[in-house]
N, C-alpha and C positions, 0 to 999 in steps of 0.2 A: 504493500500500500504506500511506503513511505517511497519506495523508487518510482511508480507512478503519479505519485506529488511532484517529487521532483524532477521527475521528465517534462511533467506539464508544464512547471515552473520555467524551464528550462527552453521549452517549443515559443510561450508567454512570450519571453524578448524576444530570443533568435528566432526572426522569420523574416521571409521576403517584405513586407511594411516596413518594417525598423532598418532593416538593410537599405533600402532606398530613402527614409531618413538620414542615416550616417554617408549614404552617397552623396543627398544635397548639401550636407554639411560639410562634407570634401570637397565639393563642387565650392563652394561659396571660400571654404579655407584656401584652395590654388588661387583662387580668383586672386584675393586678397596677396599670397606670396609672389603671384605672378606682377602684380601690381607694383608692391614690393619691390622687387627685382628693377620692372624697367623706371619706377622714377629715379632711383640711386644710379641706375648703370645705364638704362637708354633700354633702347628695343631695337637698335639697328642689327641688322643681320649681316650686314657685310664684316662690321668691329667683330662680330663673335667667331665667323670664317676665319679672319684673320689672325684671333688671339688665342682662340683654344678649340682642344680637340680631343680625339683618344683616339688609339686602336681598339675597332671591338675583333680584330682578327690579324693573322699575316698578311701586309700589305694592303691593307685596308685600312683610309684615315675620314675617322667621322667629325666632322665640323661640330664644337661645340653649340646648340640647339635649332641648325636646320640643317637645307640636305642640298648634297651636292648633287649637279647633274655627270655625269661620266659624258665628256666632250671625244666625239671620234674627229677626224680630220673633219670629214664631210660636215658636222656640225659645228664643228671651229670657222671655218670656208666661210658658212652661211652667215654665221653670225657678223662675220667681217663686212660682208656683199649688204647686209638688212641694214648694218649701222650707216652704212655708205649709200646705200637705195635710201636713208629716211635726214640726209643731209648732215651726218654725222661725220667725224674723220677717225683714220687708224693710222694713226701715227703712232711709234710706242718706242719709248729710248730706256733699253737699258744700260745704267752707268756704271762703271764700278771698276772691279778687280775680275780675277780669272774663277774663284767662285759666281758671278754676275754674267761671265761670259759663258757659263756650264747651263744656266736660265736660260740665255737667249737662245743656241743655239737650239738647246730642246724646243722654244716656243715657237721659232719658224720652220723647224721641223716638221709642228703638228699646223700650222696651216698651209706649209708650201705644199704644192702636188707634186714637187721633184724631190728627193732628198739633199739636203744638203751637206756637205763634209764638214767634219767639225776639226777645228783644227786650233792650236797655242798660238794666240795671235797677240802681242804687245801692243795692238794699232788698232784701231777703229774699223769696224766690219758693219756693211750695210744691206738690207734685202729692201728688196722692192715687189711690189704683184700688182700689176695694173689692174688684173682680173677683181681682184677683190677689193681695190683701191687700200692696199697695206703697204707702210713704209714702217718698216722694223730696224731699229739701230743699235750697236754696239757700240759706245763711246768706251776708250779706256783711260778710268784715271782710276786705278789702285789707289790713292793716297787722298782723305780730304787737305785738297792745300789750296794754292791761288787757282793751279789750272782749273778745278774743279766747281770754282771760284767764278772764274771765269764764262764758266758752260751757263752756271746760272744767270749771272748777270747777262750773258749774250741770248739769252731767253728773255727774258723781262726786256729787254728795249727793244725785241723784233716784236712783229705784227704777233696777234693772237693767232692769227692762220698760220706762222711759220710754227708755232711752238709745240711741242708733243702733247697729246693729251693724256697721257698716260707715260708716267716715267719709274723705273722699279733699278732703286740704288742701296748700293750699302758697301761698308769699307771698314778694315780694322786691321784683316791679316799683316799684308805689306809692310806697314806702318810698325806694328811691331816686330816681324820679322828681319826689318832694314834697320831698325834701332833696340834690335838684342830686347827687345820688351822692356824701353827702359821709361820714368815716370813722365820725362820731357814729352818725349812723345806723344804721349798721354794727354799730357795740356796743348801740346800744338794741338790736338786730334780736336779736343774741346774745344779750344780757342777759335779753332778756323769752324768749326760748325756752328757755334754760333755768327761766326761772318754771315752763313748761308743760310741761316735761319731767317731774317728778311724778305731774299728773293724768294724761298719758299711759301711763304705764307702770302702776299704780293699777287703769286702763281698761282695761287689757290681757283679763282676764276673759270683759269682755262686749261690747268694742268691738274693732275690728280698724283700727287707722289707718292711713293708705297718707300717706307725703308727698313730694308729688310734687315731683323738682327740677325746677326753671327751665329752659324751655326756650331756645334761643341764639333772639339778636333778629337781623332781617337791618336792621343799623345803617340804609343808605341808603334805607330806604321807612320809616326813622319819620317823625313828624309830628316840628316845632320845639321844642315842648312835653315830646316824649319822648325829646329827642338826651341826655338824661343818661344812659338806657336802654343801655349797651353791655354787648357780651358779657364785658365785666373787668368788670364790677360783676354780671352776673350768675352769673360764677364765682366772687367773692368770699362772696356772699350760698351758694352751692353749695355753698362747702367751710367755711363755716359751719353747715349742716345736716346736715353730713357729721359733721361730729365731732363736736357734739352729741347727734344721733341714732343714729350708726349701731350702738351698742350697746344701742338703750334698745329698749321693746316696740314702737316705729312700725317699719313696714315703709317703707324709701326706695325710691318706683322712680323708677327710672332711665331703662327703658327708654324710656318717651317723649321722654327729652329726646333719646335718640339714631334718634326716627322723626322727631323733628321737624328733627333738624340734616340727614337725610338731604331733607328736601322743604321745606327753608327757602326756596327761590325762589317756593314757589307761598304763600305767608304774603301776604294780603294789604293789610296793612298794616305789617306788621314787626316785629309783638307778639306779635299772634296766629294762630296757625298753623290750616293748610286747613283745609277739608272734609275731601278724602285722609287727612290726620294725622290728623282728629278720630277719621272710622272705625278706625282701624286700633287709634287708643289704649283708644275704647270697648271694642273687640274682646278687648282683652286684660284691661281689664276687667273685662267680664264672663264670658270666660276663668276670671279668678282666683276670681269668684264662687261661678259654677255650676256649673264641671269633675265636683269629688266629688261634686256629688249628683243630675250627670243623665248620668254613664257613657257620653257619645262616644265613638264609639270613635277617632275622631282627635284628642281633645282630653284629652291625657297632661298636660299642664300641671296643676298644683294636681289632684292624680287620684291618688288610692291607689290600690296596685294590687290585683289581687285575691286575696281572703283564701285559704287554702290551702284546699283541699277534702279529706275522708279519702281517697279514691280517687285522691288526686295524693299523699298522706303513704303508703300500701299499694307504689303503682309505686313509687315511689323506694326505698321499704326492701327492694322485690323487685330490683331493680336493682342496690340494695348489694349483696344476698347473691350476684348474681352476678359483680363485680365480686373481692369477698372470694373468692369459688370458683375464679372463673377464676386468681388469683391462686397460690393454693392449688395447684391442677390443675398449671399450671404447677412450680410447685416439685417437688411430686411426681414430674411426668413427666421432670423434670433426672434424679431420682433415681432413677426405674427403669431409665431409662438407662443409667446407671452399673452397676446392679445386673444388667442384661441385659445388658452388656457384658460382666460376670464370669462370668457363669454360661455364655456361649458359649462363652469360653475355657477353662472346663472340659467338656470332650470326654465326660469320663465318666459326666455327669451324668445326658447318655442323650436323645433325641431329643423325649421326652414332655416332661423340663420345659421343654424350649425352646420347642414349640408351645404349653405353658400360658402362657410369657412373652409370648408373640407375640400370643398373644387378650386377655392383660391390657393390654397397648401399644397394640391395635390399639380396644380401649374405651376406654383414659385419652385416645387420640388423639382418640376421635369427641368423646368428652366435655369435652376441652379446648379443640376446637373450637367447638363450643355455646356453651359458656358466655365465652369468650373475645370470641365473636361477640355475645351479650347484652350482656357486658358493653364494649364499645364501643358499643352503641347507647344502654347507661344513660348513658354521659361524652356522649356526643350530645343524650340529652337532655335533659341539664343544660343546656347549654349554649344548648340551647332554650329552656328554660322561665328561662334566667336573660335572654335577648334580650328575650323577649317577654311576660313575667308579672311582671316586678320591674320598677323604675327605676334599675336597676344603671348599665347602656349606656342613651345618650341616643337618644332616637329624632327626627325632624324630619319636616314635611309638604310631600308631592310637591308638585313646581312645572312646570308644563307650557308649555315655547316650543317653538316648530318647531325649533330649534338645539339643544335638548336633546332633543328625539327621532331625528329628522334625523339630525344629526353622528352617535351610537354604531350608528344604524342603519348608515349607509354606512361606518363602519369595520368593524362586523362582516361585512358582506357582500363588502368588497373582502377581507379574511382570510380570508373561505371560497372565493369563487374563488380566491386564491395560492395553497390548499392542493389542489387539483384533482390526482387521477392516475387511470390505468385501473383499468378491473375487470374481470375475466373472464368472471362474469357478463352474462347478453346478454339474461335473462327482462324485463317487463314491470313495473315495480314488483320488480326484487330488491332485495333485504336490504341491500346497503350503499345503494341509490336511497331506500329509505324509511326507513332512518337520518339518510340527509341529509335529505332532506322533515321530517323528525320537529325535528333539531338546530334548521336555520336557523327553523322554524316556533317552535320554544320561544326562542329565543333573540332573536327579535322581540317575544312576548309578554312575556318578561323586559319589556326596555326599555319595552313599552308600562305596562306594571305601574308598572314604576318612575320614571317621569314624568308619572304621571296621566294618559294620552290618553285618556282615554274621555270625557271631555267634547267633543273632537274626532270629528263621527258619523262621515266618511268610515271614519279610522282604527277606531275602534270598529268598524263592517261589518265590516270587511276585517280584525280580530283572529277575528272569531265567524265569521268564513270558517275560518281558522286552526284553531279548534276545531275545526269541524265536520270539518276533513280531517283530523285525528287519530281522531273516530267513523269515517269512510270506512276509513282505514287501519287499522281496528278491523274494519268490517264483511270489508273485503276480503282481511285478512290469514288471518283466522280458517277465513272460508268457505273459501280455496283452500284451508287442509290439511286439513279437515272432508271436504272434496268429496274431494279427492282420498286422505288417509291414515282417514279416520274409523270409527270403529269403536263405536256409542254403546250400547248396549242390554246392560247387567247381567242383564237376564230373559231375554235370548237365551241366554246359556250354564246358567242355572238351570232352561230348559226341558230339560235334558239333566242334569241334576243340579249342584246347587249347589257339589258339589265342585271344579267346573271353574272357578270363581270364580280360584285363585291361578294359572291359565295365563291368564285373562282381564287379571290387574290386574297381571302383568308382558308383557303383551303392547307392542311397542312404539308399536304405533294405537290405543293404550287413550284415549280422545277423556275420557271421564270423567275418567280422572288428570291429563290435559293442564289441563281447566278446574278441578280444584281448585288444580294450583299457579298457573296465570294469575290465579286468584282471590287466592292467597295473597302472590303477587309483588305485585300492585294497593294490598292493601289492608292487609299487614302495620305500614308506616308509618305509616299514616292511624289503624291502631286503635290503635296507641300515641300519636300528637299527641291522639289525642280523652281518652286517660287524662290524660300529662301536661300538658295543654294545660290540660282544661277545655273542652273545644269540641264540639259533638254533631258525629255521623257526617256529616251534611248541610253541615256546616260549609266541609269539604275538598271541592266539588258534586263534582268533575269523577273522581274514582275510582268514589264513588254512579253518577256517571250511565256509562262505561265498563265498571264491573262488571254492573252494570243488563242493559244493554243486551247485555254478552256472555253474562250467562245466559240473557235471551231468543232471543239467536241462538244456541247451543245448545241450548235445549229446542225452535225451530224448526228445527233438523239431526235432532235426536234421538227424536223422538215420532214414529211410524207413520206412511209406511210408510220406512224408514229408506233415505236415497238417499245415493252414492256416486258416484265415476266410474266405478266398477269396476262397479257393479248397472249403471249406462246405460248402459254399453259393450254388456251383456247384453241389456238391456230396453232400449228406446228411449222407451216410456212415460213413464220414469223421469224424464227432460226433462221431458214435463208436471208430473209432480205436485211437481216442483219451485215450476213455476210457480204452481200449484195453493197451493204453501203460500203462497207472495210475497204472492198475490193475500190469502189470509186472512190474513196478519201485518199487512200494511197497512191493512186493514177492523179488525182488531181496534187499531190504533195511531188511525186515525181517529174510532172509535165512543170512545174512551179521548180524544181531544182532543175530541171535538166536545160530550162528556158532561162537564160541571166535578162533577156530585151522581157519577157513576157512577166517575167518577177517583176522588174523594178516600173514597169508600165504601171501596175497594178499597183505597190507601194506607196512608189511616188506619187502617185494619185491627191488631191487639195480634194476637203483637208486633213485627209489621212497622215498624209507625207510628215509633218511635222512629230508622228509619235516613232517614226521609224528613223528618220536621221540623226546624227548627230549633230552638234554644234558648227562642224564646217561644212553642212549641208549634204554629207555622203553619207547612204545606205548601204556601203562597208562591212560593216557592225554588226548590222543587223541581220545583213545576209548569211554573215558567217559566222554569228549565232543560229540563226533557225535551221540551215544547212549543217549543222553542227550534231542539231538532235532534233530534226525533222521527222526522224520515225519513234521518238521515243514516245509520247503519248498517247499513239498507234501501239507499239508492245505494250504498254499498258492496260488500254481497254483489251485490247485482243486476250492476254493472257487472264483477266476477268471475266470475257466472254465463255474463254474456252475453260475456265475454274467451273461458273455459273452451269455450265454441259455438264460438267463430271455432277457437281451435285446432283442436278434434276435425276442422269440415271444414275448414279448412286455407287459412281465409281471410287469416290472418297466420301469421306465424314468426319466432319471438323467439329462434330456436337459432344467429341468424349475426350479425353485427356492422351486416351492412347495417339498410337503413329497413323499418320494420314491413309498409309497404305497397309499392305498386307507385311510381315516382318522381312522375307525376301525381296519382294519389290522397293518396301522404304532404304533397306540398304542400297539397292541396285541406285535409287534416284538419288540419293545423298553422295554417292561414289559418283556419280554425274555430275553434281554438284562440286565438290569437292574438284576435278576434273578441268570442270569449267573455268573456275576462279583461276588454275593455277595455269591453265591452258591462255586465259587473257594474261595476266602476269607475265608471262615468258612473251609474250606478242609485242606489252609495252616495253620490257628490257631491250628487245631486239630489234624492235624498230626506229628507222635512222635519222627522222627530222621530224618534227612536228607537221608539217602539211601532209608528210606521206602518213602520220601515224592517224589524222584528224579525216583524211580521205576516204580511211575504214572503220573508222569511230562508230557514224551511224548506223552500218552494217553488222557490227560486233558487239555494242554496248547490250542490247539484249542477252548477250550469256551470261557474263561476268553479274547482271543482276539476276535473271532467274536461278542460276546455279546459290546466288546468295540466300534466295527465297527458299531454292530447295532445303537449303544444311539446316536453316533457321527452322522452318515450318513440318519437314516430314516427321523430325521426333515430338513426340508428344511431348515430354518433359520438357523439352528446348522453347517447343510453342510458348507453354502453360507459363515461364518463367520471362520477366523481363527488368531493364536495369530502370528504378524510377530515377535516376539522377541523371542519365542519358533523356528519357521520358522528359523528363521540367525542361531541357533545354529545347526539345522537340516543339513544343507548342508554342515558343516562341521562336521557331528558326528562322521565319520569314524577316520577324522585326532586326534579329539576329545577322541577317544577311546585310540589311541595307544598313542600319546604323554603322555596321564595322567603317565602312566608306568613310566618316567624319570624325566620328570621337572615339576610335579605337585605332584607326589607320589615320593615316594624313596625309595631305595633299593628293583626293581624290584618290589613296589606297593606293598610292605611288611611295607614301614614307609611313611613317610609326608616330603618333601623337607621343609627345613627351611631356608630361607633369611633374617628373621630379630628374631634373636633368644631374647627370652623371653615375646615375644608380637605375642601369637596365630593366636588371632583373624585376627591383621594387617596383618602377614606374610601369612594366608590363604588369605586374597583378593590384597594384590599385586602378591605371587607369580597363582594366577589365572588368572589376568588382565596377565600376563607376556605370560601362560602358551595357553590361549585362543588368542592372538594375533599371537604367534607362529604357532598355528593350522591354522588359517586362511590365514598364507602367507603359508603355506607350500600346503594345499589345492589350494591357488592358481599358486605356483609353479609345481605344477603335473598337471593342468590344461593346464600350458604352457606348459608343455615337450611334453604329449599326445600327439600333435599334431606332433611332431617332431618322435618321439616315434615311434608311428603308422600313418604313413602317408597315403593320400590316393592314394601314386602312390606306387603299387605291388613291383616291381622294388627297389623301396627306401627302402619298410619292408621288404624285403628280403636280403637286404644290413646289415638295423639295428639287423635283425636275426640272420645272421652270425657274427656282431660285440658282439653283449649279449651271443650268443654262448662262443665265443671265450673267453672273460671276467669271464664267466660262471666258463665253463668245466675245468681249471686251480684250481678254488676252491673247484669245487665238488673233484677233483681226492686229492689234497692233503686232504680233510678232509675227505676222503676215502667213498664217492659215490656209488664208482665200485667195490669195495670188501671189 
């Protein structure tokens, strides 16, 4: 008795409510550290680039709180050609010593298209590229003295147009290596920098100057000649540049000298650092260069964010007013409370105004609902659009080892089996079985999302497997109550008089109502992220392509001649023209792939066209999603049809806990099973690119899932049992799927949101607890509307119709729908 006290006690706090409590209160605590952080320090994202950083792997260097783009030639090129196409110049001088000329050479490497010889020049080296309108320079002055002295001043009295706009200097070695590391030195070094500290800050205008500290020397590989060279003389020289500079217009970075102190062994002579180092410093770079004016979308570094749009300034003030209403509402309803409290207690008042009370209550209650319910979705999506549209929170770029997928795989998977119990349930695919299929499936993608796997192709397969069995589990869930409760035809009961319509739209097999709110559960999220977001419909693929798909398998239930279990029970027929349509849905899914002019005729189509493109107005995306798993909702119904067969004659029986089949036969199918799975496994190991693995995808992905169905469903025991902890993540996968996009992932699931920068590990499991708590109130926020949404009086949806119309057609016509 006393350990079920204290379990209850126990359930009492910990639960899903209090946990999404301690989220907003996390939520509101980052806000505030985040806040924190940038009035003391700033918010610029280029200083952070520059000054700090870590390896989270070999040869891998992550910018202290945003994310670098990985620049190939071809996108160095462009970047040159866009600055030059928008009235800008590339000009770019590097000055220095022979560490400065180890820079250059790598960065006209990576934009030239020829290569260039790198070679120990004492003398000024020049590249030119008309193509890309680039003038790249090498000035040499090892030493800050007059020459150097000179270069500035001879900059500041020419035009702005002769001058570079981008200049990347720095100087120490020489200096101490020509004066034995002696203190004089030292002060010349100081002395003459601040000479040049004037021109510099003067330049600020129209030059941007980077000065790079000294990277550490690895003492025991210098030469005789360079043993003055130690890392105390080039600290000395560091924290002279430090305090000269660090208030004037020069930008100090830093970060190089902390990639180079991390891969100091590979330096091959002890001065000058790798190849490795080289790229990574170029990398950043050109990072700092070309971020703002070539919009990566993983490359948040040196990157404004995007400018507000009026239809993201509209939602948000619609949002307030719900916020202020519900506010409002609330007060109110305290107060008629009170006031319906009084008037009960007077008896005399009569039974009429009590019923008035009780209609007013039972309105301020729907109403306070509603708006209570928006206005948690507006704080939602705030907090959205502050993740993922500002530089508020730091975002970072996935890093992909087997040990960072690996390891969170096998702890989520040993959590879901400890959470294993019965279920009473004993059907084929029941509700809590494909809860679990749904959870563990989303919760693998998670991870793969979140550590970049897809450059890994096995993994990759076997994600687009994943997918495809949530289409399956789309085809197959739909069709069984279709077949069996479905009720589709409005013109059915209009043939009899249209008045029959409100016993038709409260009927509880009303298949039409069922897919408006399926429709509305799908995609109420997704049309809000595409307001506050800024992100076309096609953006979020995977509710496009589920919504897609279940209207066509609905207009494939529902168009003549209308089949049922209950008509084949009748008609026997009925089985055929089932098949009759299978066979035409698949001729028409095939004539649609094997057509690219007759697909996109049809898509592009106004005003369809706008749910199927993306942002640069190409149905790309789209196409190579639906083409991707084009037949998957087809194996799903079909293998529910052909389930549906075996029951009627009585070939299996899912009514008893035993195996589906007879004890030889259930081994034979599970050894099929079993077969299957390892038989797709060995297909994605061995196959050689992603288009040739994706070209059989649609073809194949049926085994790798029915063989799953088989091991799971033939034994009885296996059925009867399932994991509730896998289960809980399942009924929310869908919210699951889209939110990861912003406040789980970042920059459009291109990087990793960061809330506690420099601590990985922690910042993945709070901001996950943060990100999974928000999922589940918003799934249950769409659960409250639905009902409001899609009511079950005709009358009211056809009210709400003309109001989403209305809302609608406003934004389709200014984002040009209709033409």
């Amino acid at each position: 008795m006393a350990d079920r006290s204290s379990t209850h006690e126990i359930t009492h706090y910990i639960n899903v409510e209090n946990a999404k409590i301690v989220a907003f209160l996390m939520v509101v605590g980052f806000v505030m550290y985040h806040s924190i952080i940038h009035l003391k320090y700033g918010n610029d994202s280029c200083k952070w680039l520059l000054s700090d950083g870590r390896f989270p792997g070999y040869n891998t260097w992550q910018p202290y709180g945003c994310m670098t783009h990985k620049y190939t030639k071809s996108d160095a090129r462009m970047c040159m050609h866009y600055i030059s196409y928008w009235g800008g110049r590339n000009h770019i001088v590097f000055l220095g010593d022979s560490r400065i000329r180890q820079l250059y050479f790598h960065f006209i490497n990576l934009i030239s298209n020829e290569e260039v010889k790198k070679f120990k020049a004492h003398r000024d080296v020049h590249f030119q590229d008309n193509k890309i309108n680039a003038r790249v320079d090498f000035l040499w002055h090892p030493m800050v003295n007059i020459s150097m002295y000179n270069v500035y001043k001879n900059w500041l009295i020419s035009e702005p147009s002769a001058r570079p706009n981008l200049v990347i200097t720095s100087s120490a070695s020489w200096s101490i290596k020509l004066s034995n590391g002696s203190k004089e030195a030292l002060n010349n070094f100081e002395v003459n920098l601040t000479y040049i500290l004037p021109f510099v800050n003067k330049l600020k205008d129209s030059t941007k100057i980077l000065w790079l500290l000294q990277d550490p020397v690895v003492e025991e590989k210098l030469n005789a000649n360079r043993s003055a060279i130690t890392n105390e003389q080039i600290d000395y020289y560091n924290k002279v540049s430090l305090d000269i500079l660090e208030n004037s217009a020069a930008t100090l970075w830093s970060s190089s000298r902390l990639v180079a102190q991390g891969m100091r062994k590979e330096s091959p002579d002890g001065l000058h650092i790798s190849k490795s180092a080289l790229e990574l410093d170029i990398q950043l770079l050109v990072n700092m260069y070309c971020n703002n004016d070539m919009n990566h979308n993983d490359g948040t570094c040196c990157n404004t964010p995007e400018a507000t749009t009026p239809l993201q300034i509209v939602t948000a003030s619609v949002f307030l007013v719900c916020i202020v209403s519900a506010i409002a509402l609330y007060i109110y309803k305290r107060r008629l409370r009170r006031n319906g409290l009084k008037n009960r207690t007077a008896a005399e008042n009569g039974q009429r105004n009590g019923q008035a009370t009780d209609l007013k209550e039972n309105t301020t209650e729907s109403a306070t609902e509603v708006m209570s319910s928006l206005a948690k979705l507006g704080i939602i999506m705030f907090y959205f659009y502050l993740c993922d549209r500002t530089n508020f929170f730091m975002k970072e770029n996935k890093y992909y080892t087997h040990v960072n997928f690996f390891l969170p795989f096998a702890y989520v998977m040993i959590l879901g089996f400890f959470f294993t119990e019965n279920t009473e349930r004993t059907a084929l695919l029941h509700r809590d079985q494909t809860d679990e299929w749904k959870g563990w499936m989303q919760l693998v993608i998670l991870i793969y999302h979140l550590t970049g796997a897809s450059k890994i192709l096995p993994i990759y397969m076997h994600i687009r497997v994943l997918v495809s069995s949530y289409l399956f589990l789309t085809g197959f869930g739909h069709f069984t109550y279709f077949w069996n409760k479905g009720e589709y035809g409005l013109f059915r009961f209009c043939q009899h008089g249209c008045w029959k319509i409100s016993h038709y739209w409260q009927n509880r097999n009303n298949s039409f109502h069922r897919m408006l709110e399926v429709l509305f559960r799908l995609n109420l999220l997704v049309v809000l992220l595409c307001f506050v977001m800024n992100r076309p419909y096609q953006f979020y693929y995977f509710v496009p392509l589920v919504s897609y798909w279940f209207v066509i398998m609905y207009i494939t239930m529902a168009i003549w001649p209308h089949l049922t279990k209950a008509s084949a029970e009748v008609n026997s027929f009925h089985y055929l023209y089932m098949i009759i349509k299978f066979i035409i849905l698949i001729t028409c899914i095939s004539l649609f792939y094997l057509s690219e002019v007759f697909f996109e005729k049809v898509f592009l189509t106004r005003p369809f066209k706008a749910l199927f493109v993306t942002s640069d107005d190409s149905i790309h995306e789209w196409r190579f999603r639906w083409q991707l798993d084009r037949y998957s909702v087809v194996y799903g119904m079909l293998f529910a049809f052909g389930y549906q067969m075996l029951l009627k004659y009585k070939i299996v029986s899912d009514n008893l806990t035993t195996d589906l089949f007879s004890k030889p036969l259930s081994y034979i199918v599970t050894g099929t099973g079993l077969v299957g799975l390892l038989g797709y496994t060995i297909f994605a190991c061995f196959c050689r690119n992603k288009p040739e693995c994706n070209e059989f995808h649609s073809y194949l992905t049926f085994i790798p899932i029915v063989s799953y169905i088989f091991l799971r469903n033939v034994p009885g025991w296996l059925r009867t049992r399932y994991s509730s902890f896998f289960a809980w993540f399942g009924r929310i996968s869908l919210e699951l799927f889209i939110t990861q996009y912003h406040i789980w992932l970042a920059a459009d699931t291109h990087g990793v949101l960061v809330l506690i920068p420099s601590y990985p590990v922690l910042n993945v499991i709070i901001t996950s607890f943060i990100f999974i708590c928000i999922s589940h109130e918003i799934s249950r926020v769409t659960g409250v509307l639905v009902k409001y949404a899609v009511p079950s009086d005709w009358k009211s949806l056809l009210r709400n119709i003309i109001l989403f119309t209305a809302v609608l057609l406003p934004v389709g016509i200014v984002n040009g729908m209709f033409y």
